[in-house]
C-alpha positions in Angstrom: 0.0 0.0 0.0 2.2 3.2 -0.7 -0.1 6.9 -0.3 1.5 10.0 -2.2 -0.2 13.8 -1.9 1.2 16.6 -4.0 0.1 19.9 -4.5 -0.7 20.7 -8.7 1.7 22.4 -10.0 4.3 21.2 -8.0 6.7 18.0 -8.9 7.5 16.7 -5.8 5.0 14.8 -3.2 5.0 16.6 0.1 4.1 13.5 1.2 4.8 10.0 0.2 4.4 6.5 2.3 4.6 2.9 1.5 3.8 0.2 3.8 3.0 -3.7 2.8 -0.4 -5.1 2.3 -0.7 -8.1 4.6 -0.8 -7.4 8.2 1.8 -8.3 10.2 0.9 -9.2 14.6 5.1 -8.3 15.2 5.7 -5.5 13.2 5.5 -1.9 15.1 4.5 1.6 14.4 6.6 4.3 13.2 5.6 7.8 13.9 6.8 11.0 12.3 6.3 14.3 12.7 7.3 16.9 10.0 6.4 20.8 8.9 6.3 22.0 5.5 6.8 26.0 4.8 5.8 27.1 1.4 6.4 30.6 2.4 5.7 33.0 5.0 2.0 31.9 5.5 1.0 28.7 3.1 2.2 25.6 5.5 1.8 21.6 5.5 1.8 19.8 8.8 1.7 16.0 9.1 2.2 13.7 12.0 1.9 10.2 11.0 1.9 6.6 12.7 2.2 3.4 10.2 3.1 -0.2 10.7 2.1 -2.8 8.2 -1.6 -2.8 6.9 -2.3 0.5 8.6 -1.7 4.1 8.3 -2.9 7.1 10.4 -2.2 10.5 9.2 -3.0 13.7 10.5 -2.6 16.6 8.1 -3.1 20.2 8.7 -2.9 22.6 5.9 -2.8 26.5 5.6 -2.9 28.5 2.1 -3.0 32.0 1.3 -4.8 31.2 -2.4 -7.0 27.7 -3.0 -4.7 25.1 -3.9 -5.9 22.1 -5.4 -4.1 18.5 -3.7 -3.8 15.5 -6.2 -3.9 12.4 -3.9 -2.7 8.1 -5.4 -2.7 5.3 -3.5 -1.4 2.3 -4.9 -3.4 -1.2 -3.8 -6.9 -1.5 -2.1 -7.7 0.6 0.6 -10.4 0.9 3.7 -10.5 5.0 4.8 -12.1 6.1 8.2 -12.0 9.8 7.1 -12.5 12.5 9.4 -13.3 16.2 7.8 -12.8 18.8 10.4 -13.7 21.3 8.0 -16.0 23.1 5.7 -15.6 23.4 1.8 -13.4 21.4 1.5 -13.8 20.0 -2.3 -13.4 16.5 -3.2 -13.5 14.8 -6.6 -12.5 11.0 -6.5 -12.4 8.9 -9.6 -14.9 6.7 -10.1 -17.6 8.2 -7.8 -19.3 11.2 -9.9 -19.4 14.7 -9.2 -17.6 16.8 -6.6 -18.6 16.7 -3.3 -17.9 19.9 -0.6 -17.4 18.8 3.0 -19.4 20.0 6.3 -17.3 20.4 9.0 -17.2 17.6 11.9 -18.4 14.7 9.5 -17.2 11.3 9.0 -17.6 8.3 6.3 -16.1 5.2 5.4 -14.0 4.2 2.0 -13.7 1.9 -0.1 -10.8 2.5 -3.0 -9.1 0.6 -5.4 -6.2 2.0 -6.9 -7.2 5.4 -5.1 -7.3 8.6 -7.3 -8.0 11.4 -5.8 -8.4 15.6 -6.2 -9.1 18.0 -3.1 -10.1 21.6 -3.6 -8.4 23.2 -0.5 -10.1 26.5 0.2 -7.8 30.0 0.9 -7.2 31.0 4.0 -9.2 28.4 6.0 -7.1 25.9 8.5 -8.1 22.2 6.9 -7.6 19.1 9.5 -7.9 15.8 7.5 -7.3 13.1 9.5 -7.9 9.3 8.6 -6.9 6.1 9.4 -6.3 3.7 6.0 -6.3 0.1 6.2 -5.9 -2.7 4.1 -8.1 -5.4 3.5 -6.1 -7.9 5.2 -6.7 -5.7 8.8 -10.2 -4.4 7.9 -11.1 -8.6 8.2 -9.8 -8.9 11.3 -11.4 -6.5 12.0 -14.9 -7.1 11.2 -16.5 -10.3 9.3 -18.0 -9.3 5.4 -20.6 -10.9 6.2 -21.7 -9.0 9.2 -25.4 -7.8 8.4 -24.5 -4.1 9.1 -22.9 -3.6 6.1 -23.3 -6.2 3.6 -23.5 -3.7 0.4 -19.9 -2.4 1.8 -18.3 -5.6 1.7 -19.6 -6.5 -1.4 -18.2 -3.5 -2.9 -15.1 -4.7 -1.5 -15.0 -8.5 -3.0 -16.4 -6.3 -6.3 -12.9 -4.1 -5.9 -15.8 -1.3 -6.2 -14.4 1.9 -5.0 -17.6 3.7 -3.2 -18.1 5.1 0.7 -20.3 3.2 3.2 -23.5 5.7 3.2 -24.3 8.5 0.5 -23.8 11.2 3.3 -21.1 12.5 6.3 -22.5 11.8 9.4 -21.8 14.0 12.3 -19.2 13.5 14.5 -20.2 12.0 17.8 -18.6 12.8 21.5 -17.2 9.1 21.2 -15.6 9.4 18.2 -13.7 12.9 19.0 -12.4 11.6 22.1 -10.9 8.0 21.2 -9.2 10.3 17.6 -7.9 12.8 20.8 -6.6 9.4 22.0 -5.0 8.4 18.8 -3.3 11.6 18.2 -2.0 11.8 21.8 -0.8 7.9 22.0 2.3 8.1 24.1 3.3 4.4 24.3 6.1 2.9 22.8 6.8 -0.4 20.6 4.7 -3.1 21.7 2.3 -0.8 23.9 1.8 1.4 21.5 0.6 -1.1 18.7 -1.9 -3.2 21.3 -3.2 0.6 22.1 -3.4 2.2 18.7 -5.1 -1.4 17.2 -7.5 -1.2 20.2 -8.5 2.3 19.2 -8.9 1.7 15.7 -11.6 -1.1 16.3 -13.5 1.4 18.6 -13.2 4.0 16.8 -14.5 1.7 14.2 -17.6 0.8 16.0 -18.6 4.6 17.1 -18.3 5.0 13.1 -20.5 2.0 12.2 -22.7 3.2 15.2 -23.2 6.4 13.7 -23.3 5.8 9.9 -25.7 2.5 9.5 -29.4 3.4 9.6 -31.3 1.7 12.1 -34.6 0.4 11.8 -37.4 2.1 12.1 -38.7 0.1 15.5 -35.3 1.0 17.1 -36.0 4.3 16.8 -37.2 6.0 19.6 -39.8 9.1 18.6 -41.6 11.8 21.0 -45.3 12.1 19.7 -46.3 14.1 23.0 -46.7 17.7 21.7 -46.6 19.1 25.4 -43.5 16.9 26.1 -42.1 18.1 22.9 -42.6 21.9 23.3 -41.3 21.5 26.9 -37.8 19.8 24.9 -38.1 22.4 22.4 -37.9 25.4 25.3 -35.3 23.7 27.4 -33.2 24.0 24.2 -33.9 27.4 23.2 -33.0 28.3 27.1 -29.6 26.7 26.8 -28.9 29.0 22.9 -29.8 32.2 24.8 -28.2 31.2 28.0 -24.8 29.0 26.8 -22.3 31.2 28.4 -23.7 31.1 31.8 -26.0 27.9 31.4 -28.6 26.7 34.0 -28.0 23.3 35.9 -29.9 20.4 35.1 -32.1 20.7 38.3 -32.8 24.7 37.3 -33.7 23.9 33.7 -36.2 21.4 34.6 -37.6 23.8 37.0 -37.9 26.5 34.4 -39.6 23.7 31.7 -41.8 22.0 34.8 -40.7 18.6 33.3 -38.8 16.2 36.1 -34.7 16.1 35.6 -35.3 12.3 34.6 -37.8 13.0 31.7 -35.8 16.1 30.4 -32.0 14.3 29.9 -34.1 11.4 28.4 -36.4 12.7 26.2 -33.3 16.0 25.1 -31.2 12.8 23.9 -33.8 11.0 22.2 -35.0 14.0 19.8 -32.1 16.3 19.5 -29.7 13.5 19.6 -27.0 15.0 21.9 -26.8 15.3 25.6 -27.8 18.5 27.4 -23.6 18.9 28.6 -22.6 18.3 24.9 -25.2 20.3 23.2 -23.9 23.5 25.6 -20.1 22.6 25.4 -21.0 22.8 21.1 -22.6 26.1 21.4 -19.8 27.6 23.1 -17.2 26.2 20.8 -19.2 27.6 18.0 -19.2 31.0 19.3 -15.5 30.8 20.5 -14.3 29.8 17.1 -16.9 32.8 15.8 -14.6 35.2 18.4 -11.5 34.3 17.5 -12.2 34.5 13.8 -13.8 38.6 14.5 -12.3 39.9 17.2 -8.5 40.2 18.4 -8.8 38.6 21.8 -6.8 36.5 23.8 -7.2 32.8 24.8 -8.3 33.8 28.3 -10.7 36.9 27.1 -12.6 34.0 25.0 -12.7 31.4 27.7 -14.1 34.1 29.8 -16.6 35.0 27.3 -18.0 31.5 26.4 -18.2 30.9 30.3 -15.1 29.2 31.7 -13.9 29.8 34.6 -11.1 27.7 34.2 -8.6 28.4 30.8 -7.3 25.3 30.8 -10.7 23.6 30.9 -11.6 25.6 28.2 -8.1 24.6 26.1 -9.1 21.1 26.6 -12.5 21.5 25.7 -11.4 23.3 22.1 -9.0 20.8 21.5 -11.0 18.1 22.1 -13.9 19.6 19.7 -11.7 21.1 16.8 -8.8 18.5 16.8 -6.1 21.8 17.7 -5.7 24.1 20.3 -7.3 27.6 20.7 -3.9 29.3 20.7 -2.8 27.7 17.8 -6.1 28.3 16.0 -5.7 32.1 17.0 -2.4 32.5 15.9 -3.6 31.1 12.3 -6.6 33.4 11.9 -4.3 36.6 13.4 -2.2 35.4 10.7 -5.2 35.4 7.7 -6.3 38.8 8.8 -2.5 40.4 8.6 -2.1 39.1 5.4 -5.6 40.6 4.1 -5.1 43.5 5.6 -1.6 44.1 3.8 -3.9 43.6 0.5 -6.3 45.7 1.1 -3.5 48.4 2.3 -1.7 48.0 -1.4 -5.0 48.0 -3.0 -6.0 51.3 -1.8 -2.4 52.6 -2.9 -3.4 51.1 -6.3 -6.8 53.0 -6.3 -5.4 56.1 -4.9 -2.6 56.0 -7.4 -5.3 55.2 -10.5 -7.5 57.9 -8.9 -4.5 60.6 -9.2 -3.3 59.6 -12.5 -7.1 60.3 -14.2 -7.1 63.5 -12.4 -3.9 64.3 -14.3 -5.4 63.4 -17.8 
């Protein structure tokens, strides 16, 4: 299995792996860590771990101007990809039309003989991370016969290159904290590969979790419109009130519905707990004041109700896959560099205004 990604126009891969096919129980992980600088902005980060039959790469990417990525892999390949952000294009062959990412989804691939173009966006920070096995793992892994996915395997014995569902699904609190696992594996050797293998099949089973449609009878549904308004009111208290939320015993008391009822019936139709559901608000609107306003890491924990920075670090990190300072600096970064355009575009106009004047 060998992975190359280059960017068009350029000859050279700014990333190239090869790894064998069959698994191997003995053989260990190697990890690397490595930063590309285009120039002063445009920069390629990749951290990878591989032993035989599986690769895990992490890849960050910054541009000043879209760049489009041309992406081969050689042999057939299982992807758990993991899109961390939005418009992101992707065109891969055999699989028709382009399709633009949402941020925080997730899929499953099937590829044979891999061919692959991403559109990356300008100035936007893009976190692809995926985990690629081979076939020979992906069995070990789960049986192709195994009733949830049936049509994926037999796109697999067909060497039919196609993702598990039509859609991205969301990205669930399991499956963001076993990749925070994987990125932040600190065993060694033997450890390490017991751990990482460990994580893959869990991660695995969140994935399948989330993807597979379930039938209609497991599918719990609230038909009581009073129960349902009462939901629908606890939620619009937690939009308005994020920052400084209420406690699960003061929002039952504002919704007259018992503490039981509320967690129960919150999960069931809005699919998220009440802690997650808050903790995603304020990540929204922390990302939304980093990106408008020049404020610190502490100003912004403040602001989306932490008390505690670090508990608000770990928090972003966990949700976004990178740190709030690090996400800061990058957006400072964006805006410098816009505003030094906009600076020589106004000399340009001032200049074009001056020289009509004289004609």
């Amino acid at each position: 299995m060998e992975f190359k990604s280059k960017i068009l126009g350029h000859l050279q891969p700014f990333i190239a792996i090869e790894t064998g096919d069959a698994y191997h129980q003995k053989s260990q992980f190697s990890e690397d860590k490595s930063t590309l600088k285009i120039d002063e902005i445009d920069e390629i980060t990749i951290h990878n771990q591989i032993t035989e039959g599986i690769m895990i790469l992490d890849i960050k990417m910054f541009f000043s101007k879209e760049q489009i990525i041309q992406t081969e892999m050689r042999g057939e390949s299982i992807v758990m990809n993991f899109i961390y952000s939005n418009n992101l294009g992707t065109c891969i062959d055999s699989l028709e039309g382009e399709q633009f990412s949402i941020e925080n989804t997730h899929n499953i691939l099937y590829a044979s003989q891999l061919k692959a173009t991403y559109r990356i966006p300008a100035l936007t920070e893009i976190n692809y991370f995926s985990i690629i096995l081979t076939p020979d793992f992906y069995s070990k892994l789960i049986h192709e016969d195994w009733g949830l996915h049936k049509k994926f395997s037999k796109n697999i014995n067909q060497k039919k290159t196609g993702y598990l569902t039509p859609k991205f699904a969301p990205f669930t609190s399991g499956i963001q904290w076993v990749i925070h696992e994987i990125k932040n594996c600190t065993y060694n050797e033997s450890m390490k590969k017991m751990y990482l293998e460990a994580k893959i099949k869990e991660l695995l089973i969140f994935q399948l979790d989330s993807l597979i449609e379930k039938p209609n009878n497991e599918i719990e549904q609230i038909t009581d419109e009073e129960y349902l308004s009462k939901l629908l009111k606890a939620k619009l208290i937690l939009e308005k009130n994020f920052t400084n939320a209420p406690s699960l015993s003061e929002l039952s008391r504002l919704i007259s519905l018992n503490e039981f009822k509320l967690k129960k019936g919150f999960k069931t139709h809005f699919k998220t707990t009440i802690k997650s559901y808050v903790t995603q608000l304020r990540m929204e609107y922390a990302k939304k004041l980093f990106k408008n306003e020049v404020s610190n890491v502490s100003e912004v924990a403040y602001k989306c109700g932490y008390k505690d920075v670090s508990h608000f670090s770990a928090a972003f990190k966990f949700f976004y896959g990178f740190t709030p300072a690090s996400f800061r600096k990058i957006n400072l970064g964006a805006k410098i560099y816009l505003l030094y355009w906009d600076f020589f575009d106004i000399l340009y106009l001032d200049f074009l205004s001056v020289d009509f004047c004289m004609i």
